[in-house]
Each structure stands twice: as structure tokens, then as C-alpha cells.
Backbone as JSON Lines, residues from 0, in Angstrom:
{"i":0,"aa":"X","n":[44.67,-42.97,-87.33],"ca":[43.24,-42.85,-87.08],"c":[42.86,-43.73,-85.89]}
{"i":1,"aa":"X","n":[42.13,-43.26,-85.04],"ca":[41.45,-44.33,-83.69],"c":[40.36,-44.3,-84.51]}
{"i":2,"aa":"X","n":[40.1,-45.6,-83.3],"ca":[39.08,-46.14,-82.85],"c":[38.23,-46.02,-81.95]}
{"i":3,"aa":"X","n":[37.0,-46.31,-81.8],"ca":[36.04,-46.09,-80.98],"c":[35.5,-47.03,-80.2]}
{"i":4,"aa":"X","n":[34.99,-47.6,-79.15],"ca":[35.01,-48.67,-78.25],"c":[34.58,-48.15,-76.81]}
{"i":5,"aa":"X","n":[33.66,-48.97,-76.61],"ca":[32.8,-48.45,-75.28],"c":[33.0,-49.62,-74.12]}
{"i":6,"aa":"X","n":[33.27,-48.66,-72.71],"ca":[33.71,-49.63,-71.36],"c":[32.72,-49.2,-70.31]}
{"i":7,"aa":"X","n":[32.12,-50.15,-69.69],"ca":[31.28,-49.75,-68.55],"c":[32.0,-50.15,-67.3]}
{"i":8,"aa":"X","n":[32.1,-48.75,-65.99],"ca":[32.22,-49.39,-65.11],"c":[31.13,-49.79,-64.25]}
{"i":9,"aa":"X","n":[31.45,-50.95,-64.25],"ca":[30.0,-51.54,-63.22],"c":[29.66,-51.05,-62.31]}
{"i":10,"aa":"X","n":[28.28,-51.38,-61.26],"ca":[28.25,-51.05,-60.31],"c":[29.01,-51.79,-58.97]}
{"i":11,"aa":"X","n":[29.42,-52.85,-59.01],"ca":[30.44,-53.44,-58.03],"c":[31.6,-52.56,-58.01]}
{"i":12,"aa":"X","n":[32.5,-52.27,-59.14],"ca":[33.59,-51.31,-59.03],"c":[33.51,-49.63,-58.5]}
{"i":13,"aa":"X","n":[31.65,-48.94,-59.03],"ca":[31.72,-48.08,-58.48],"c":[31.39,-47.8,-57.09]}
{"i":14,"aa":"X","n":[30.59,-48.76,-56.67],"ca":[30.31,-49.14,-55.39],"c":[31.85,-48.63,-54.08]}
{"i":15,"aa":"X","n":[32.92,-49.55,-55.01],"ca":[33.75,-49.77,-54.24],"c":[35.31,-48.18,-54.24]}
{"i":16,"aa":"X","n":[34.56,-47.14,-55.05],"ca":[35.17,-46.17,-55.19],"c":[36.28,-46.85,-56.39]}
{"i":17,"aa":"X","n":[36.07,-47.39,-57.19],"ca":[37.41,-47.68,-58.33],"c":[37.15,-47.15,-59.7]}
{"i":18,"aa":"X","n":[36.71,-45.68,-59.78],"ca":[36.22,-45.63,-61.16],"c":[37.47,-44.58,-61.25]}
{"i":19,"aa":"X","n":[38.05,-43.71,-60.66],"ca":[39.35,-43.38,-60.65],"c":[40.75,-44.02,-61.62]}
{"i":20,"aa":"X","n":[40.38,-45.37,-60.03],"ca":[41.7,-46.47,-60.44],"c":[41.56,-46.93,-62.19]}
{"i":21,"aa":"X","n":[40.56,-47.07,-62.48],"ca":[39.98,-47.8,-63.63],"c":[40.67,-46.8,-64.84]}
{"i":22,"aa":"X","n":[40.11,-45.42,-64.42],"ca":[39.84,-44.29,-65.49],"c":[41.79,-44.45,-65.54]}
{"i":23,"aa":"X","n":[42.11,-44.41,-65.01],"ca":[43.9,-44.36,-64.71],"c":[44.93,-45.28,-65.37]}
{"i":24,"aa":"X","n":[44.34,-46.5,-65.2],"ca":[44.87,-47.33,-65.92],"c":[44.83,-47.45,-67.46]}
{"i":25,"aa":"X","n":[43.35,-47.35,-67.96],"ca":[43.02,-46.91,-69.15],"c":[44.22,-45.38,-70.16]}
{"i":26,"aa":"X","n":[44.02,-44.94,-69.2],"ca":[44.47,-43.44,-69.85],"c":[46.02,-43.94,-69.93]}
{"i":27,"aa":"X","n":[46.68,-44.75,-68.84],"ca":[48.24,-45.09,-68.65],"c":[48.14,-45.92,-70.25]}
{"i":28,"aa":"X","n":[47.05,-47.12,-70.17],"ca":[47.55,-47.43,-71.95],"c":[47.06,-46.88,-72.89]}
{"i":29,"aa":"X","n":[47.28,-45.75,-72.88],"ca":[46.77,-44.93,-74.47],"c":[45.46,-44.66,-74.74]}
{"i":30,"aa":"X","n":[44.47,-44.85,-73.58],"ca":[43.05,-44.82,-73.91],"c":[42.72,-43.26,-74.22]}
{"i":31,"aa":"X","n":[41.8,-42.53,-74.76],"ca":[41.75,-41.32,-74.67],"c":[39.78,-41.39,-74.25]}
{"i":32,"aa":"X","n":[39.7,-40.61,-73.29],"ca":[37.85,-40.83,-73.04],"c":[37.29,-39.48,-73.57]}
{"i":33,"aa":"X","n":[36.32,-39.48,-74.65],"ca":[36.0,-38.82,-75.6],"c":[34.62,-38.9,-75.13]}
{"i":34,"aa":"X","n":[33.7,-39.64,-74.3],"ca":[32.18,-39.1,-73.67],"c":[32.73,-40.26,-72.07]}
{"i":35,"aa":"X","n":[31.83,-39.51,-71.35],"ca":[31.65,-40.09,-69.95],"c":[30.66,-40.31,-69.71]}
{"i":36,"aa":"X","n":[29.74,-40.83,-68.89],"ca":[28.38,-41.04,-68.33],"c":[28.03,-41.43,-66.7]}
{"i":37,"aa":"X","n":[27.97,-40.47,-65.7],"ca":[27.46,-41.62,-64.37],"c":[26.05,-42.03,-64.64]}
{"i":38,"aa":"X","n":[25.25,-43.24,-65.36],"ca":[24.3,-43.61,-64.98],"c":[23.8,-44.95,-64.07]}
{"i":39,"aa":"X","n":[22.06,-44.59,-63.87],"ca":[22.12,-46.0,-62.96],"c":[20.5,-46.59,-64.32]}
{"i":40,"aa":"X","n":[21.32,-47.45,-64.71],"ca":[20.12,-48.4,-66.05],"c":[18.73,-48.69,-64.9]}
{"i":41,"aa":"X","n":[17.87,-48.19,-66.09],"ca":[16.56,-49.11,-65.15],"c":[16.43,-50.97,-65.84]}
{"i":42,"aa":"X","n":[15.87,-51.47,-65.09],"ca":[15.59,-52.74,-65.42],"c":[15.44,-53.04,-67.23]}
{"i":43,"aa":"X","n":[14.75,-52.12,-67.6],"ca":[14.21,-52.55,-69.14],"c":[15.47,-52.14,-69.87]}
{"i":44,"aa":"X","n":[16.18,-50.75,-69.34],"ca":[17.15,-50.58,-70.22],"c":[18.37,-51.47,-69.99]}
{"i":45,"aa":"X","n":[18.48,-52.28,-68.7],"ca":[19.52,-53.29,-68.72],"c":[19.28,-54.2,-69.8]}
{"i":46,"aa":"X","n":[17.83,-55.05,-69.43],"ca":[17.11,-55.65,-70.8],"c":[17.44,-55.58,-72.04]}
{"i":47,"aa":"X","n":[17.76,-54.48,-72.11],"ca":[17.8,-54.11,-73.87],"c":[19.25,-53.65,-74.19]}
{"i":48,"aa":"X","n":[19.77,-53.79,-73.4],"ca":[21.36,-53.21,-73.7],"c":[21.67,-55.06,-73.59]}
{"i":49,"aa":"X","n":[21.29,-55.82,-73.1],"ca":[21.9,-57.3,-72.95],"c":[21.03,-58.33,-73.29]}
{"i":50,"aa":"X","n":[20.14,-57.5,-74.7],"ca":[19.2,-58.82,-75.07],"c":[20.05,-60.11,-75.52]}
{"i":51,"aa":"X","n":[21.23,-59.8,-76.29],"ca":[21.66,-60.86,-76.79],"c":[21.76,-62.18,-75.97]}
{"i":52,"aa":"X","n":[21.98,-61.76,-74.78],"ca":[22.15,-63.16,-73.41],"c":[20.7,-63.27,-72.85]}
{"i":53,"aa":"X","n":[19.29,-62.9,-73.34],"ca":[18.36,-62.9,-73.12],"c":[18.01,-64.44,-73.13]}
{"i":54,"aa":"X","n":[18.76,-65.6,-73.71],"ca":[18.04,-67.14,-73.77],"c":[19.59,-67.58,-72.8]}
{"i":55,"aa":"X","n":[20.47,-66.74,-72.19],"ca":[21.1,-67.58,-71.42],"c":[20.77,-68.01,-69.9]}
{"i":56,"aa":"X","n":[20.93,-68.53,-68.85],"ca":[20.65,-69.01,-67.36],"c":[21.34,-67.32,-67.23]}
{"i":57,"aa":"X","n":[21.89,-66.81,-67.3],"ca":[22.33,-65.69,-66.23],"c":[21.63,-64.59,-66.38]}
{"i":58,"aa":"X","n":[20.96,-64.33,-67.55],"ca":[20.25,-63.19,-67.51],"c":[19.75,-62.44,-66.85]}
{"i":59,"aa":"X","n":[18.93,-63.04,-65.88],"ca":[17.97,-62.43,-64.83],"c":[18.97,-61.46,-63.92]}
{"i":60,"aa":"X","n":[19.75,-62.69,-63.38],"ca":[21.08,-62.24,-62.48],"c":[21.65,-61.07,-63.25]}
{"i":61,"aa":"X","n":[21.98,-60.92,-64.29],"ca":[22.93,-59.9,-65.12],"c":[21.82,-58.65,-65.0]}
{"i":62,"aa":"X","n":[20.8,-58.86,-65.49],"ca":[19.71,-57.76,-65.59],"c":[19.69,-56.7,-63.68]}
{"i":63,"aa":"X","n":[20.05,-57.78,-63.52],"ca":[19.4,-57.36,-61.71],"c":[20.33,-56.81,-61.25]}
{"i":64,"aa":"X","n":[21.64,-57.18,-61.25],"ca":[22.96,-56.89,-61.01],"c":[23.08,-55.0,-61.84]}
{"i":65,"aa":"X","n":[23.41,-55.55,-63.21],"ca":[23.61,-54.1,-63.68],"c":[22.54,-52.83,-63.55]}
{"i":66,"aa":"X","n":[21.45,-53.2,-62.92],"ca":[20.39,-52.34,-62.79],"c":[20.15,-52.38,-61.08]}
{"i":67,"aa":"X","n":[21.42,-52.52,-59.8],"ca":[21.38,-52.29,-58.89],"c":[22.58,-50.9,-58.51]}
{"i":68,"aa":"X","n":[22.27,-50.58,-58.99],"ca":[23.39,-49.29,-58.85],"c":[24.05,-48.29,-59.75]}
{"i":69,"aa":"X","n":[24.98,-46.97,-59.6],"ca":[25.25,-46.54,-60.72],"c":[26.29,-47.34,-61.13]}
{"i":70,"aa":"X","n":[26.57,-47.13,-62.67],"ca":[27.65,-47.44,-63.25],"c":[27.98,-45.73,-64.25]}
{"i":71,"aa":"X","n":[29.22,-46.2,-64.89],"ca":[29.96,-45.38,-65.52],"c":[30.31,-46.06,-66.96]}
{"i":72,"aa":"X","n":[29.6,-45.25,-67.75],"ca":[29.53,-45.54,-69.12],"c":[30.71,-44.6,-70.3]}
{"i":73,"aa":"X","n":[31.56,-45.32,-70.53],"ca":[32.57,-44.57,-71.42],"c":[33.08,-44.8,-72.87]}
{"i":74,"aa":"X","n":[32.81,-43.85,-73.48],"ca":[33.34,-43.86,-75.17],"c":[35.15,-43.74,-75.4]}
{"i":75,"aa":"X","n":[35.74,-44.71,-75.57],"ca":[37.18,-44.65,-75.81],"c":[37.83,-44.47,-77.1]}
{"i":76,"aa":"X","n":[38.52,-43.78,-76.79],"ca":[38.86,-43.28,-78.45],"c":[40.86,-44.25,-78.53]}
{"i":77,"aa":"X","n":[41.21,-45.06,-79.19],"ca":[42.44,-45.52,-78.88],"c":[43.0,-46.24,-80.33]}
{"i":78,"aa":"X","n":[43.95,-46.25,-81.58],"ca":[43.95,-47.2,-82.32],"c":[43.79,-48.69,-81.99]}
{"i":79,"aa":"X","n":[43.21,-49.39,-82.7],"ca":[43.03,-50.96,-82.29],"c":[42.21,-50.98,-80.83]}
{"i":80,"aa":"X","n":[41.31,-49.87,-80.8],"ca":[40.58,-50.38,-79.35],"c":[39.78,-51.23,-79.22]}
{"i":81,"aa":"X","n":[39.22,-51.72,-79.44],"ca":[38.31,-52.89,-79.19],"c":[39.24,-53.81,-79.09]}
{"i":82,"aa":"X","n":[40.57,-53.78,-79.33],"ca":[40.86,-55.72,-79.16],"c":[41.79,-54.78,-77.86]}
{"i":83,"aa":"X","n":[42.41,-53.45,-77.9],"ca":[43.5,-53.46,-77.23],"c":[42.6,-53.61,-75.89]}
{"i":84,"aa":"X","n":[41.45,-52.86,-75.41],"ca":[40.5,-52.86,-74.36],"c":[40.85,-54.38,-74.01]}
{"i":85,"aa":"X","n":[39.93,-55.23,-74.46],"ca":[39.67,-56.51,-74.61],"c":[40.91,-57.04,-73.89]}
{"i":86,"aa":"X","n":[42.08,-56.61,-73.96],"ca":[43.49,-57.14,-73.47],"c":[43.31,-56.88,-72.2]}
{"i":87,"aa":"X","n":[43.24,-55.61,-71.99],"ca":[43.75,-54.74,-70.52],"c":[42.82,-54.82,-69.62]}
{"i":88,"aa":"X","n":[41.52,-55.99,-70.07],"ca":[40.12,-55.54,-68.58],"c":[40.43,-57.15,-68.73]}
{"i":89,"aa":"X","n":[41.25,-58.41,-69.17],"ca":[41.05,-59.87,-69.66],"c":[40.29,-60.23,-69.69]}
{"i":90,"aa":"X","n":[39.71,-61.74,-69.05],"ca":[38.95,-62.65,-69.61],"c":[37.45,-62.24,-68.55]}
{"i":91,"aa":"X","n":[36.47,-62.55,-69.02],"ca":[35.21,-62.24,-68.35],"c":[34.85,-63.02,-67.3]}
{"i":92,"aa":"X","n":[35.76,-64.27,-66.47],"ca":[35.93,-64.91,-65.35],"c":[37.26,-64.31,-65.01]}
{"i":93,"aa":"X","n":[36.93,-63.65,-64.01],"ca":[38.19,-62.59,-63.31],"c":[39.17,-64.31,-62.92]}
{"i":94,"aa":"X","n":[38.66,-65.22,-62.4],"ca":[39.91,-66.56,-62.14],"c":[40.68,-67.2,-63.2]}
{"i":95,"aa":"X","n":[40.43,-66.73,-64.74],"ca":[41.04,-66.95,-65.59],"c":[41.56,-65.55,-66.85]}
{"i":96,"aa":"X","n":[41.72,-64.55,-65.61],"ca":[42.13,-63.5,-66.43],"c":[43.39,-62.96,-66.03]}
{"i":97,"aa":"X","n":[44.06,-62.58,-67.37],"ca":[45.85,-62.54,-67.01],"c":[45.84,-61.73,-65.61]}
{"i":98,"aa":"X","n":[47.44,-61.83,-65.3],"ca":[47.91,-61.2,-64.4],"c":[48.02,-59.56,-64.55]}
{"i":99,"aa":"X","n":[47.31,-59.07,-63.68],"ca":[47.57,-57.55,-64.28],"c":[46.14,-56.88,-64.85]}
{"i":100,"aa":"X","n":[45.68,-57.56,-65.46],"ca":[44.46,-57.02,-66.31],"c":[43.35,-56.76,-64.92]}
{"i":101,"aa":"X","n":[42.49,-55.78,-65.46],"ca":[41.73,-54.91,-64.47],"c":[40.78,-55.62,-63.8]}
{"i":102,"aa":"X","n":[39.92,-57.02,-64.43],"ca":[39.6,-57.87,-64.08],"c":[40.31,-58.58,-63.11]}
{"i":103,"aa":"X","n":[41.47,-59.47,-63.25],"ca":[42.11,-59.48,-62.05],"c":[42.74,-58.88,-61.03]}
{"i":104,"aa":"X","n":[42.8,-57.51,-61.24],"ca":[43.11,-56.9,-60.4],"c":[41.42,-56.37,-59.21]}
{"i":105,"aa":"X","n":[40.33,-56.2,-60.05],"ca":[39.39,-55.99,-59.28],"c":[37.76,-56.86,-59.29]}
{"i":106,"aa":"X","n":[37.68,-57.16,-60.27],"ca":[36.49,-58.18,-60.42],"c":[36.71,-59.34,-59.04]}
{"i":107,"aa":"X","n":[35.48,-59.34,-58.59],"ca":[35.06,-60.02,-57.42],"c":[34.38,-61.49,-57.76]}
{"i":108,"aa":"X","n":[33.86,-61.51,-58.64],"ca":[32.85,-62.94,-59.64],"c":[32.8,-62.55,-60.78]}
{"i":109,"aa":"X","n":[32.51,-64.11,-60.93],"ca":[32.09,-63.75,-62.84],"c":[30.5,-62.67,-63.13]}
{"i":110,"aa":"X","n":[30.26,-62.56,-62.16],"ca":[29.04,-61.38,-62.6],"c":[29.34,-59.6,-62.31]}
{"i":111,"aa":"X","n":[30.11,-60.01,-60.89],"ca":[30.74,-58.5,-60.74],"c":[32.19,-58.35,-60.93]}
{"i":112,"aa":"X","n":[32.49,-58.55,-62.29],"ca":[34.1,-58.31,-63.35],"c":[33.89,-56.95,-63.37]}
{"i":113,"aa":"X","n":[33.42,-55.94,-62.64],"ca":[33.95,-54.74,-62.75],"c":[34.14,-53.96,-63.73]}
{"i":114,"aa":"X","n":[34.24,-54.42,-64.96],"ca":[33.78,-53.87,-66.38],"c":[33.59,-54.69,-67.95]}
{"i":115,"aa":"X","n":[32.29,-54.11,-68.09],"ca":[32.04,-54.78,-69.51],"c":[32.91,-53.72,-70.73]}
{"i":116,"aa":"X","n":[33.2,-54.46,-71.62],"ca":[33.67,-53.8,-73.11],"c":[32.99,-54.58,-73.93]}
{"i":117,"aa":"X","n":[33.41,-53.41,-75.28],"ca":[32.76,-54.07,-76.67],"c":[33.62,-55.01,-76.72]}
{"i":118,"aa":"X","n":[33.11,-56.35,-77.6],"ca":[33.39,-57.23,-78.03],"c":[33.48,-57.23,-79.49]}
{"i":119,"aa":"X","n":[33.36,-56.42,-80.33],"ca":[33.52,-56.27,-81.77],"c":[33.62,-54.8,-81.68]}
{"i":120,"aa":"X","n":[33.94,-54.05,-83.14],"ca":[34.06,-52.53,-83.66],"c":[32.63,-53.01,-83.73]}
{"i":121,"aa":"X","n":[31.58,-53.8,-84.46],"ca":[30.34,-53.28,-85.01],"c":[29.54,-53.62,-83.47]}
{"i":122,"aa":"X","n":[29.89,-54.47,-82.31],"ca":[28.93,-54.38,-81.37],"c":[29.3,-53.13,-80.29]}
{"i":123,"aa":"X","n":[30.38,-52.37,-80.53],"ca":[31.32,-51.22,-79.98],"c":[30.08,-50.01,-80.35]}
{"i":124,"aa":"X","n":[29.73,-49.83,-81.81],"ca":[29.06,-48.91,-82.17],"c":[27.41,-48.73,-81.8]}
{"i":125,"aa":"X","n":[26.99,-50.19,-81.71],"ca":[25.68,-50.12,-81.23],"c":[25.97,-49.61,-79.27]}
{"i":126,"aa":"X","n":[26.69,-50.11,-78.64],"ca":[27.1,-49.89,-77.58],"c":[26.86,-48.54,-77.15]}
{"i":127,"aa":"X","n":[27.76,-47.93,-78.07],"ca":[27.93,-46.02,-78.18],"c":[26.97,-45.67,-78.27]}
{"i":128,"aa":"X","n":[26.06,-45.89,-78.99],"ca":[24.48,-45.29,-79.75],"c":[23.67,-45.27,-78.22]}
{"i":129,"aa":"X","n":[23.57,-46.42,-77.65],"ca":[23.27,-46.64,-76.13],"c":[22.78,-45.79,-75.53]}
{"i":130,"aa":"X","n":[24.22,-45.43,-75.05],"ca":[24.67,-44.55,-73.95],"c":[24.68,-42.57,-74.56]}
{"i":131,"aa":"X","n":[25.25,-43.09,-75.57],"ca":[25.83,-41.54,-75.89],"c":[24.94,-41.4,-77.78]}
{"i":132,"aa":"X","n":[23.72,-41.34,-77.53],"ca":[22.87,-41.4,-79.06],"c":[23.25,-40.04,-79.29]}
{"i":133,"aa":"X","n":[23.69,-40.57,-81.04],"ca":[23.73,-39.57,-81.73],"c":[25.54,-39.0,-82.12]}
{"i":134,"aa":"X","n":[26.06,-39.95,-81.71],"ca":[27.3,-40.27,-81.07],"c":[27.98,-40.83,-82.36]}
């Protein structure tokens, strides 16, 4: 049985034509993409997709950032996805993320890491609802 687990490519990565490279690597480890999305978030819906960091210093920046361009919103279908994801994009400071992982291979700063993932199965599902309601 899979799992379900949602990956955004940012707008820094699509900017830079890497939603290909991205989609490629994914699929090379077992990912299977079961919904796609090109959208571009307006301000409120960045807001509300990242209230949880709503009392942190970066917010504003994060809000402004993910609501300057399109991104690419994807439902992954993979056993153990949420942690296997979590492996293959590493750590959310691309300067302390393994060798190899998509983050170090393309994340530019810690704000434009080139892709967010779920961080839990239960914050995976609100994620999905998001993008792909009804899902």
C-alpha cells in the first residue's frame, strides 16, 4: 500500500526551468505523481498554506517569496513517502543538506530550497486538501 505526500516546486526552481529535472529524479526513486498543479498562490493563500510560521521572523519573506511566481504543486503516491521525500529533497538549509539530495543539488538559500514537502502523513494530508480539494 502507498502513501500519499505532497512536494512543491518553488518558484526559484521553476523560474530556473528545473521542474523537469525535479519531476525526474523523483520518479528515478520510486515516486509515482498521482495530481500535478502549475499554480502561482496569491498572497493570502501563501498566508494560509504557512500559517503555522505565522509568529516566526521569516514569514513575511516566505509569504512574499512563495507568492512571487508560479510554482508546481504535486501529490506523490510512494510507500513510506513522507519520510522517503524528506530524504531525497534533505535538510531545509540547502548548506547542510546531504550530498546528492535535490536541495543540494539546486536550492540557492535557505528561502529559495527549491522545494517544500510534507513534514508528517497528517500535515501531508492537510497539504493535499490545499492544492488538490477533495483529494
Amino acid at each position: 500500500m502507498s502513501d500519499s505526500t505532497l512536494l512543491m516546486i518553488k518558484p526559484d526552481a521553476v523560474e530556473r526551468d528545473l521542474i523537469g529535472k525535479i519531476i525526474d529524479r523523483l520518479e528515478t526513486a520510486g515516486f509515482k505523481v498521482d495530481e500535478l498543479r502549475l499554480v502561482r498562490l496569491q498572497k493570502e493563500d501563501a498566508e494560509r498554506f504557512y500559517q503555522v510560521h505565522a509568529t516566526r521572523p521569516f514569514f513575511g519573506e516566505l509569504v512574499e517569496f512563495m507568492s512571487s511566481g508560479p510554482l508546481v504543486a504535486m501529490k506523490l503516491e510512494k510507500e513510506n513517502a513522507v519520510a522517503d521525500l524528506r530524504t531525497l529533497i534533505g535538510a531545509t538549509n540547502p548548506a547542510e543538506a546531504a550530498c546528492g539530495t535535490i536541495r543540494q543539488c539546486y536550492a540557492l538559500s535557505l528561502t529559495k530550497n527549491s522545494v517544500h514537502a510534507s513534514d508528517s502523513p497528517e500535515n501531508a494530508k492537510t497539504e493535499i486538501a490545499f492544492f488538490f480539494p477533495g483529494k
